[in-house]
N, C-alpha and C positions, 0 to 999 in steps of 0.2 A: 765306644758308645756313641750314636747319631740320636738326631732327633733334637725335640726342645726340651726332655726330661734332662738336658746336659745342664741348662739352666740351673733344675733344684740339686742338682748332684755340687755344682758350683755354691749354691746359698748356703746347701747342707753344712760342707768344710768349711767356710769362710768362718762363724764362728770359732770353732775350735783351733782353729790357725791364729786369728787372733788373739784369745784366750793364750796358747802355747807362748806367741810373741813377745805378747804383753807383760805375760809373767819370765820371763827369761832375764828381762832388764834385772831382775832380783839377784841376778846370780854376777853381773860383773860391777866392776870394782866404781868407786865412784871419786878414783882420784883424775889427775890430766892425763894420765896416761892411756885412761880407761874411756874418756870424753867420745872420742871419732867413733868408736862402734858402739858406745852407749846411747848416740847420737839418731847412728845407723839404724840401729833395732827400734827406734823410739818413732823412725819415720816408716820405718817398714810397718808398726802395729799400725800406726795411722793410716797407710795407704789402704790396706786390709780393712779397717773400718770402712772408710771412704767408699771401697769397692764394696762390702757388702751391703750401705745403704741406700749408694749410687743402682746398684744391679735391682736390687728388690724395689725400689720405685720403677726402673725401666721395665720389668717384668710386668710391673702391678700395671703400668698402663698400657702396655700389650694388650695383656688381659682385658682388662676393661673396654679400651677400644672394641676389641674383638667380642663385646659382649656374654662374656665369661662372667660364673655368678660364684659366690662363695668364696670371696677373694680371701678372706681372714684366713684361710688354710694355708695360703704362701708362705703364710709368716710360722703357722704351728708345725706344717710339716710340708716345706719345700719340695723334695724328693717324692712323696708318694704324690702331693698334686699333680705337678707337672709331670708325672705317669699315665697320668690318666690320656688314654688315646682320643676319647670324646675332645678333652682341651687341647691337644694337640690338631686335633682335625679342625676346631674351629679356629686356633689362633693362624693354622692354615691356607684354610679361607679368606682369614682375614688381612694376611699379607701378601698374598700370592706367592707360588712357589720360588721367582727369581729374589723376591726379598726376602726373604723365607730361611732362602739358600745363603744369602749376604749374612742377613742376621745367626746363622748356623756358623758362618767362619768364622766370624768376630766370638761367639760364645764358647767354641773349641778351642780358637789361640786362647781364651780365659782360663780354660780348662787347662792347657798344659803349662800355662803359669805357673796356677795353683797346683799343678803334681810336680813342678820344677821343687816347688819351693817347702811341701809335703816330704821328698824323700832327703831334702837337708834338716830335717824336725826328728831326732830320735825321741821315740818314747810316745807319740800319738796313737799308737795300736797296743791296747792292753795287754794282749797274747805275745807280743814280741817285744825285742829288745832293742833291736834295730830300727832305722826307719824305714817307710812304706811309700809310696805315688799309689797307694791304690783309697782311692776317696772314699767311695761306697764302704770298702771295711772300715774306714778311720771313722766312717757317720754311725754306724752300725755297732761296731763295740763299743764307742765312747758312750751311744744311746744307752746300751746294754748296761754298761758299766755306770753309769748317771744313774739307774733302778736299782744300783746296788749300794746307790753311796759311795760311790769309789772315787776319788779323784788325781785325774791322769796330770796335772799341773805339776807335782814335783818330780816327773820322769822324765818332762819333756829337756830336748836339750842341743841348742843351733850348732849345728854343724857347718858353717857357712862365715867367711871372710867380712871385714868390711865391703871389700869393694862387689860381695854378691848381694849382699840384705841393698845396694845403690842402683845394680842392677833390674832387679824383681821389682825393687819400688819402682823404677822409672817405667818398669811394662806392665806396670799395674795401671799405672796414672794413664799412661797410650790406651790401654784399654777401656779403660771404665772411658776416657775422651771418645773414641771411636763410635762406642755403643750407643753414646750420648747422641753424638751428630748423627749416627741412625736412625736412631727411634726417632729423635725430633722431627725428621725429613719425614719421615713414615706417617706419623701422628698428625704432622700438619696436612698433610696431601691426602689423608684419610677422613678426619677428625678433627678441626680448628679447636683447639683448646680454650680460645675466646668465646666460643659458641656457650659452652658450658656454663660461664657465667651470667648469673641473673642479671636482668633491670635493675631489682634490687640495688644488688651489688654495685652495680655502675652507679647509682644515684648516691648512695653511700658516697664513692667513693668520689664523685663532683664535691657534696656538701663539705667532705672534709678538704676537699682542696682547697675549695675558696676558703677554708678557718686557718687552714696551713697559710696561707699567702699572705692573712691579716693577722695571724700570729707574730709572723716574721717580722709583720713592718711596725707592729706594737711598741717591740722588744725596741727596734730602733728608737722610734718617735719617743720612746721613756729616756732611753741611755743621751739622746739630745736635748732633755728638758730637764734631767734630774742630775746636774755636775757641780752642784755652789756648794761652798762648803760652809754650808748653813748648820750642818750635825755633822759629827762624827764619821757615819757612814751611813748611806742607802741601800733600801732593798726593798724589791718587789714583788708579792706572791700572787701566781697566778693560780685562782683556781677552777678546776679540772672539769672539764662538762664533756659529758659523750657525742653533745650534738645529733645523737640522730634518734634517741628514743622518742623525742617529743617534735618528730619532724623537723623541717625545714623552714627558718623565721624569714619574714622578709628581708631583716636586716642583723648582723652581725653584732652580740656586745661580749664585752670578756670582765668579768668578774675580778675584782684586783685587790689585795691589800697590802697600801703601801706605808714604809715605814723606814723609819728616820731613827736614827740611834744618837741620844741626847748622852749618855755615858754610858759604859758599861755594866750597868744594872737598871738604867730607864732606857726604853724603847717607844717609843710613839706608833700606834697603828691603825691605819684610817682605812677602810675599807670603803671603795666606790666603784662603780659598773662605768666602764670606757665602751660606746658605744660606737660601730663602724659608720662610717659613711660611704657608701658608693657612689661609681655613676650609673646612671641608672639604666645603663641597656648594657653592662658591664656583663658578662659574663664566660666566668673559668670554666675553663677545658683543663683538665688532668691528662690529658695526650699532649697535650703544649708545656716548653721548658717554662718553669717556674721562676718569675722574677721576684728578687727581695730588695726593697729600697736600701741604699745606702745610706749613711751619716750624711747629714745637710744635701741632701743631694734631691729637691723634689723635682716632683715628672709633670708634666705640662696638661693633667688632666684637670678637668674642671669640676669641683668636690657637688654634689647632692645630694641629696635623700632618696632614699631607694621607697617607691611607694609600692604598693603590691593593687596592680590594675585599677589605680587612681591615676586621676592627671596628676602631674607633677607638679611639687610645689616651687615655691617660690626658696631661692637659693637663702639658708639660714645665715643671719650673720655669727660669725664664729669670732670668740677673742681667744688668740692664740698664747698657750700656755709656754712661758721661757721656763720659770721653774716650779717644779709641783711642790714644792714645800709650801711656797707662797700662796698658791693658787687651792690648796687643800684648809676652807675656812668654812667653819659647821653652821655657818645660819646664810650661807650662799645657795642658792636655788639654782644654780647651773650643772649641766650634767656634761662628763668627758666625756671628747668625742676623737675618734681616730681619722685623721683627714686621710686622702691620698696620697698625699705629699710627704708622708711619714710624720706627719706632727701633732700636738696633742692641743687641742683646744677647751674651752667651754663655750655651752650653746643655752640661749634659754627658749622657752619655761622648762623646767627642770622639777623632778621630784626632789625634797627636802637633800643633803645630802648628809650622810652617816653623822655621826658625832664623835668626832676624835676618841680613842681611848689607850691605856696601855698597852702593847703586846701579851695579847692570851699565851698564855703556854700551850708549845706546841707538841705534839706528839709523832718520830717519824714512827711509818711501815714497821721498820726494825724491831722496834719494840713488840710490835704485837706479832708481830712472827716470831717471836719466843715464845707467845704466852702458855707454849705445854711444855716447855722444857725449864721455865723457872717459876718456883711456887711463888718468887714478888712479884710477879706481871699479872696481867688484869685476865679474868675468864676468857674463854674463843671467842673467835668476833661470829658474828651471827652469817646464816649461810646468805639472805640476804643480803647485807653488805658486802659479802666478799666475792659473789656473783656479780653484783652492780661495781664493783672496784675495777673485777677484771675487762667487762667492757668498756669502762670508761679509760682506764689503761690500753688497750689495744687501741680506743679509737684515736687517744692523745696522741699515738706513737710515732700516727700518720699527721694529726695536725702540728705537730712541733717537730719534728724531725728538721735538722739545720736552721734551728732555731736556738739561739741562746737558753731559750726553757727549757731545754734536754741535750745536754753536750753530746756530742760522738753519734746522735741517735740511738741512743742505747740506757734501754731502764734500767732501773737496780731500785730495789727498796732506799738506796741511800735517797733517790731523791724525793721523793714523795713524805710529806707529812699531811697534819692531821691539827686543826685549830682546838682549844675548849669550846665546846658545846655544852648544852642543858638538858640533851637526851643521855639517857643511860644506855650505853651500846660499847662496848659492854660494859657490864656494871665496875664500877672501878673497887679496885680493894680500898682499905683503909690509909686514908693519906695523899690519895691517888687522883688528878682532879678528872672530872667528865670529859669524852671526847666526841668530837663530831665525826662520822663518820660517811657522814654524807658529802664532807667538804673535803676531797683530798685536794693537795696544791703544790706546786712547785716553787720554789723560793730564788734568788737569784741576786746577786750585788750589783751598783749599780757605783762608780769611780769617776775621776774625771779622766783617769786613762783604761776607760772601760775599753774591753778590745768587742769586735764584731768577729764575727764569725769566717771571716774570709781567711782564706790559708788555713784553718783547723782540720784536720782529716777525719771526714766523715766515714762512718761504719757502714760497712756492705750492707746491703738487706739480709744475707744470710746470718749475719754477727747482728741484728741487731734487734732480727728474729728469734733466734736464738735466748738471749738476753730476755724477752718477753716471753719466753714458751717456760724459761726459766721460774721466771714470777709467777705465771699461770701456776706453775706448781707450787712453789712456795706459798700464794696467796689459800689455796685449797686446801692443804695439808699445814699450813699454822706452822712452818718451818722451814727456816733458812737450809742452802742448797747446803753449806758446810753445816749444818748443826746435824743432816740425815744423813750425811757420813761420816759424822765425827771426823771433820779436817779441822784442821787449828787454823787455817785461815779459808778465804773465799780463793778458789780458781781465777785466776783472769786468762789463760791461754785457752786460743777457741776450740781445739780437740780434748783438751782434757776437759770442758765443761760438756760437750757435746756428748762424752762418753757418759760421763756423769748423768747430764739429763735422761738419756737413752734409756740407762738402767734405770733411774726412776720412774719414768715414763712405763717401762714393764712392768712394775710391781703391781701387785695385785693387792695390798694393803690399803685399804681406804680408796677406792679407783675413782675417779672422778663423774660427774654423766657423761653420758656420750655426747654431747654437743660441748662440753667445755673441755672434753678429752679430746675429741676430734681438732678443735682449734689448736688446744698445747702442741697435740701431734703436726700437727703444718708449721707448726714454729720453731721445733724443735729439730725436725729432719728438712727443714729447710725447701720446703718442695708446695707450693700452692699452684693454684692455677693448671696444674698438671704438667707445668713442666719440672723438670728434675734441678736443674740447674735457674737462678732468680737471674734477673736481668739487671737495669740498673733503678735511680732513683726515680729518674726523670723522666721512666719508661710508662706511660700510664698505663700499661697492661698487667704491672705489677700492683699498682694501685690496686686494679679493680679486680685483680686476684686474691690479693689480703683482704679484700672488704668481702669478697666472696666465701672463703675458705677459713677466715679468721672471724672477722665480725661480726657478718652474718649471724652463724651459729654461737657465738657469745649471746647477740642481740635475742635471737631465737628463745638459748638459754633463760636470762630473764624475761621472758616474755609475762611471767605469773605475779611480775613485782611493777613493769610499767603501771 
């Protein structure tokens, strides 16, 4: 077989090879003995993943590049699209025959991978008993047999050594790499994949950088003002603002309640607005590495007011806060201020501030991502709220990411709660108190041998994207990723959730819109901005590819509730 229809003849098998793989692991043993090839087969299903989500993104941006329309059929039926001679003559055109010819070697050695690794699979062709290398029939009867109800999984059966399932993975992974640094080279010499991205996007993804950069040095100028051991223990809740529904303010404040634990069953909680201070021709670049102040460590800038096209005022005088227990007093008219220098002051005139009170009870995520699976948890949260949750969630993920407010860079319903409120959302059962749901917040201790953040190993983009495509779903569907597989506990390894999400991702049960499905889907397969493979943190084209591909269209999504 030549041509580019080798492509979907490759997307066709990869499924049911995986499929055969995956389920194989069931049949050997699960003592030490059994370890090295239960091992073997566990990294063969994964590479087989890998290759078939790696391949079908590189496909899809062929296609697209090449202005090919109808792409949702790659996915429903691989083989007959890429038949079609129309698509072939265009994707033709659109790389020229010597790249054409490149990209044809690399998708053949694909091909004889995948038949290498087909005729050690007995039992993938329902007519025989033996195994096959011939694709097209394995796609063909399996289809056939799928209309009939049939399932070819307890036939299947590896005929293959450890050290072959080491082999085929290791020319799997050369492969999908190759195809990779092709198409990339193609794409960009064709089609800058930065082109793609809106102004939009790019302003998004400025405002959140400068929140990222005063997040960071928040978190510090707290953990150096709040170490006396005046109570028990300390803690700070930050809560959660999208920052870009309601534009772009001239000056930065972050919403805070903090709180002192007098014993353990009195807690102190004072809520107050810490307000930034810049200088005032300051201005972040998200393509520049991102500096985060250290403990006692300030920088030799000189603190002001950010005015928005007024002259500039006169430098405020600021008294500098040593410890916020002291400094947190209800008939004081000063309002926190976050200097440069990482440290926490008060400034005046100042609106009233808060009035001391107990700790509300709080409510995490968790709980209401049960609420259809247990008749004591409270009705569904309202689709409002759970629209406005998930953008305000994606856009956090960028402003806190190596930030003590979000360890690892990576969400989970563990971190996020929910204060008492006096709105009914939803209505609580009997017993049960009110919740705010407009306020989610992240929580955080604060020690005198608080650690920072340096040396902790931060989470890829792709793991951490992942992790939030995750939520996306759980937040939509009212259910934890383990409660809609019935697992007894949560996944943490990054393929076994990736497979997980995948298939929920395809379900057709309650589908999400297409703007909030399209976002999960970038988060999930790991692929914004159009390239297949993320780059790194520091990289601002990743930035402004997430603000494009992800937030955007969340933003979009609510656009009926701004």
């Amino acid at each position: 077989m030549t041509g580019f229809e080798i492509a979907g003849v490759v997307l066709g098998a990869l499924p049911i090879l995986f499929s055969a793989v995956d389920w194989s692991k069931r049949g050997i043993g699960k003592g030490a003995i059994f370890f090295r090839k239960r091992r073997s087969v566990e990294k063969l299903a994964l590479a087989l993943l890998s290759q078939r989500q790696h391949l079908t993104e590189i496909i899809r941006s062929i296609l697209a590049g090449s202005g090919c329309e109808d792409l949702s059929r790659l996915e429903d039926d691989p083989v007959e699209y890429l038949m079609d001679e129309a698509i072939q003559e265009q994707v033709l055109d659109y790389l020229g025959e010597e790249t054409f010819a490149a990209l044809q070697g690399q998708l053949d050695h694909c091909h004889e991978t995948i038949k290498l690794l087909a005729i050690k699979v007995a039992g993938l062709v329902p007519s025989i008993q033996g195994p096959s290398d011939d694709l097209m029939r394995i796609i063909r009867e399996n289809r056939d047999a799928k209309s009939k109800q049939l399932d070819f999984l307890p036939r299947v059966k590896l005929m293959l050594a450890a050290e072959g399932f080491k082999e085929i993975t290791t020319d799997l992974d050369d492969t999908t790499n190759s195809l990779f640094r092709l198409t990339r080279l193609v794409l960009s010499n064709r089609k800058g994949t930065g082109l793609r991205i809106s102004r939009g996007a790019r302003s998004i993804a400025k405002t959140l950088h400068r929140a990222h950069e005063s997040a960071s040095n928040l978190y510090v100028a707290i953990s150096n003002a709040w170490k006396g051991d005046c109570h028990k223990g300390h803690k700070a809740g930050l809560f959660l603002e999208d920052r870009i529904s309601i534009g772009t303010p001239a000056s930065l404040s972050f919403p805070l309640a903090f709180e002192a634990m007098i014993s353990e069953q009195k807690t102190v909680w004072h809520e107050a607005v810490v307000r930034v201070l810049h200088d005032d021709e300051h201005d972040n670049d998200p393509t520049q590495p991102i500096t985060i102040c250290q403990p006692h460590t300030p920088s030799q800038r000189v603190t002001v007011i950010i005015t928005n096209a007024e002259p500039r005022l006169a430098r405020p005088q600021i008294d500098p806060v040593e410890n916020i227990c002291t400094a947190i007093n209800p008939i004081c008219h000063k309002d926190f201020v976050l200097t440069r220098q990482c440290k926490i002051g008060l400034i005046a005139p100042g609106n009233p501030t808060l009035a001391t009170s107990d700790a509300p009870a709080m409510t995490p995520l968790k709980d209401l991502l049960h609420s259809r699976s247990s008749a004591a948890q409270r009705a569904p949260v309202s689709l409002r709220s759970r629209m406005l949750l998930a953008l305000n969630l994606a856009s956090n993920l960028l402003q806190l990411f190596r930030t003590n407010w979000l360890p690892n860079a990576c969400w989970s319903y563990e971190h996020i709660f929910f204060p008492a409120g006096t709105e009914v959302a939803p209505q609580p059962r009997a017993g049960k108190p009110k919740i705010d749901l407009d306020r989610p917040f992240v929580s955080t201790s604060f020690a005198k041998d608080a650690t920072h953040l340096q040396g902790r190993q931060l989470a890829e983009p792709k793991v951490a994207l992942l992790g939030l495509g995750i939520l996306l779903l759980e937040i939509w569907h009212e259910e934890t990723l383990e409660a809609h597989f019935s697992l007894e506990k949560r996944p943490t390894e990054f393929y076994e959730r990736l497979v997980l999400a995948l298939n929920w991702l395809d379900e057709m049960t309650n589908p999400p819109p297409e703007l909030y499905d399209r976002a999960a889907s970038h988060c999930i397969k790991g692929m914004v901005g159009g390239e297949v493979r993320l780059g790194q943190w520091d990289d601002g084209e990743v930035w402004n590819a997430i603000c494009g591909d992800i937030i955007e269209p969340l933003l979009k999504n609510c656009k009926m509730w701004r």
